[in-house]
Steps between C-alpha positions, in 0.01 A plus 500: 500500500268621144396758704838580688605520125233701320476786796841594485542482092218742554657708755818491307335654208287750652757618709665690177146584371352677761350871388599362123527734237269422199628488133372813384652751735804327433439526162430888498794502723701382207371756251620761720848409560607206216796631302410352154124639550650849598688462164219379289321807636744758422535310129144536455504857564775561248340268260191714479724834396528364201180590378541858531858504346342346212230742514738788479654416123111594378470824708711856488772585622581889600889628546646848582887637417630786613825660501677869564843572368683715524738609193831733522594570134813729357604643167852604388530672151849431342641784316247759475519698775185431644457433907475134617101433598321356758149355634387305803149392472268235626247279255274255728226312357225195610284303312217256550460234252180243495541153317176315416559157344206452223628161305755310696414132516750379701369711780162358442679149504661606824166615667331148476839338581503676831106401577658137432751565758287611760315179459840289547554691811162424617519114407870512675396619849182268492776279414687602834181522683378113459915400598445734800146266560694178470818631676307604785278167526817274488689683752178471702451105433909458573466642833166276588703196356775579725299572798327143390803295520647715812161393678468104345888495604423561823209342566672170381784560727254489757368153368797357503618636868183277602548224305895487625391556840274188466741279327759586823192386720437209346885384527484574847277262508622239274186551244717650254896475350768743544419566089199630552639754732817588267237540190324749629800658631585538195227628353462757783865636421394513110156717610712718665738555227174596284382727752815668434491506101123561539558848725767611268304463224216664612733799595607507149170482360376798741795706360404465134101611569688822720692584132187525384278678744721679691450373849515175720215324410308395817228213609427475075121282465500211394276317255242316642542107523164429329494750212346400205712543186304575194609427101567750316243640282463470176568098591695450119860543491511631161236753545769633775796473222292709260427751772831540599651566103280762498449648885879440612618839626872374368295425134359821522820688563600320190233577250535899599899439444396331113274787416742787600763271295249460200448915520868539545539416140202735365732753722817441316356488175360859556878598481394534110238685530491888467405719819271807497521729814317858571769739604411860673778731632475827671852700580623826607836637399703791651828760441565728759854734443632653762846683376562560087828645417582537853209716621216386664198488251210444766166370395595323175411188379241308325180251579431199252204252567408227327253230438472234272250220454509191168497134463833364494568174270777244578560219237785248553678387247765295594692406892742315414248176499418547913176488440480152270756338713269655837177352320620159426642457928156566542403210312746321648365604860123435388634132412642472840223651722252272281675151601559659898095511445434164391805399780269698790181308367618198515701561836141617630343166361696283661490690851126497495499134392800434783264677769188340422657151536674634858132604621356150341742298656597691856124472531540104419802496738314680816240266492736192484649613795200607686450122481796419581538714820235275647665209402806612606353585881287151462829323467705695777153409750535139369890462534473652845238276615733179349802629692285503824383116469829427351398453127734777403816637587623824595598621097161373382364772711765777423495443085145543507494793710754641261285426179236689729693821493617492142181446400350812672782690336448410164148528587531895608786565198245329229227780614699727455668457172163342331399895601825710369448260177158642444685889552733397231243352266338856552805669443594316172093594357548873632201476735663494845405778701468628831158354528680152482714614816164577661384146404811357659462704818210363540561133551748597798413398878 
């Protein structure tokens, strides 16, 4: 019956498995066709323009006017006998102007604000980067959990199809009650019921990893049954707290939002200050008549050009207080951005600290139930051996088979969570990369 048992748990799990699909294609699968990664890309490009708009305050700038007109003008003397007057001509003109700042501090403010914002954008798609890592891992470990309890589902189905089909046999032959026979009835009808719940949810599960890769995940590995879980390293939970208030990706994108809002205020107060720019212009100016006094005067007209180059001075004096009131949000903002700061820290702290205990204690937890699986078969080898010689009934034998099962689903779910807790402490110190996916990958079957 163990082996009965064991060969087609085995067979119901492989049979979904079969040319599996390891983690990391599924995982560069996902960077290719997740949504929120896609977006996290596309903000990451936009983020980095900012350095070159801020650039652009400290360099020249060049325009060029032009315009042609043309003028109709006539003249009526009143009361001296003298004809009425008129001209048509054309005046047309361009000019090229040059603007070099020299002193404007708030552009200079500007500049290193938008280096600080190319920095946030960086820390923000790392940001999205390590939730694409986890995303991608727990959709993965869903679908093997599924598959798990799909398998263990059926496999105990089977278990309990022979032990009802025994139970009838031995009331046939008066060795056993009709209870027997009804309990494990019972508990075949129940099986089934999972089996149900279990293939549902495994379709659901299957669905959320295709959101995020794009395609129906097939025959996924799974992680082998004898993999040797490692602590995390360094093995001090606070050394992982002070990593993470510094290396946090979401602490980072915090500390480049309270130095932009400290700058913001040097900004603002450089509403006061005076402005020095070098200003070159170079122009061309034209008349062109074409009938005076009603005859046609050809070839008249006149060139100007022109071209000018000086320092131009611009001192504020007063705005109607813009400026102070502008200056003292900033403050306001610097205040704010300073306590999210301290909030992201401490957020990161407690992550790391919350991850670290996960990986501690999942690792605890897998090899309590290692144990315990062997128990767990010990007693169901036991129980069925009573039933035979009559020192156990018929529910003996099906409870302990149950606590079998369970077991070897907790067993397979511990694994598995004791690993996405070491992502997540990872995530919360800033250090999870795609090299961790790779270590992952690596402790499939």
């Amino acid at each position: 019956m163990k082996k009965i048992v064991s060969l087609m748990f085995a067979g119901c799990l492989s049979a979904g498995l079969a040319h599996g699909a390891d983690l990391m294609a599924v995982y560069r699968d996902a960077m290719a066709y997740d949504a929120q990664f896609a977006a996290a890309r596309a903000a990451l490009d936009a983020g980095r323009e900012k350095l070159p708009q801020g650039r652009a305050g400290l360099l020249p700038s060049v325009g060029l006017t032009g315009s042609t007109v043309w003028n109709e003008l006539e003249t009526n003397f009143r009361g001296q006998g003298v004809p009425s007057r008129s001209s048509q001509y054309n005046t047309n003109g361009w000019t090229v102007s040059l603007t070099q700042p020299v002193f404007r501090w708030q552009n200079w403010v500007a500049y290193s604000q938008s280096e600080l914002a190319v920095v946030q954008a960086e820390a923000q798609f790392s940001l999205a980067r390590q939730d694409l890592i986890i995303r991608t891992v727990v959709a993965y470990f869903d679908v093997l959990v599924a598959q798990d309890v799909l398998a263990t589902t059926q496999a105990q189905k089977v278990a309990i199809a022979e032990q009802l089909e025994s139970a009838k046999r031995n009331f046939e032959v008066g060795t056993a009650t009709i209870t027997d026979s009804q309990e494990a009835q019972s508990r075949y009808d129940l099986a089934i019921a999972q089996e149900i719940a279990a293939q549902n949810d495994l379709n659901v599960k299957r669905q959320v990893l295709r959101t995020v890769i794009g395609k129906e995940p097939e025959g996924l590995k799974p992680v082998k049954s004898g993999v040797n879980l490692t602590s995390p390293q360094p093995a001090d939970i606070e050394k992982w707290a002070e990593m993470a208030e510094s290396g946090s990706a979401n602490v980072q994108i915090f500390q480049a939002q309270y130095e932009i809002a400290t700058r913001e205020i040097e900004r603002q107060r450089a509403g006061h200050y005076p402005t020095v720019d070098l200003v070159a212009t170079r122009g061309r100016s034209s008349t062109t008549s074409t009938v005076v006094a009603g005859v046609t005067a050809g070839g008249s007209g006149s060139d100007t050009d022109t071209n000018t180059i000086g320092l131009q001075l611009s001192i504020p004096i007063f705005a109607g207080g813009a400026t102070s009131s502008r200056t003292r949000e900033a403050v306001a903002l610097k205040e704010k951005a300073s306590a999210d700061l301290e909030n992201a820290r401490r957020t990161a702290a407690l992550n790391a600290r919350q991850g670290y205990l996960g990986v501690t204690s999942g690792m605890a937890q897998v090899r309590a139930f290692e144990a315990a699986l062997i128990s767990s078969q010990s007693s169901v080898d036991s129980n069925k051996l009573g039933y035979e010689v009559g020192v156990r009934i018929n529910i003996d034998v099906l409870n302990a088979q149950s606590q079998l099962y369970d077991t070897r689903q907790k067993l397979v779910k511990a694994r598995m969570d004791t690993l996405i807790s070491l992502l997540r402490l990872k995530a919360a110190a800033g250090s999870l990369n795609e090299e961790d996916v790779a270590a992952i990958n690596a402790m499939l079957d």
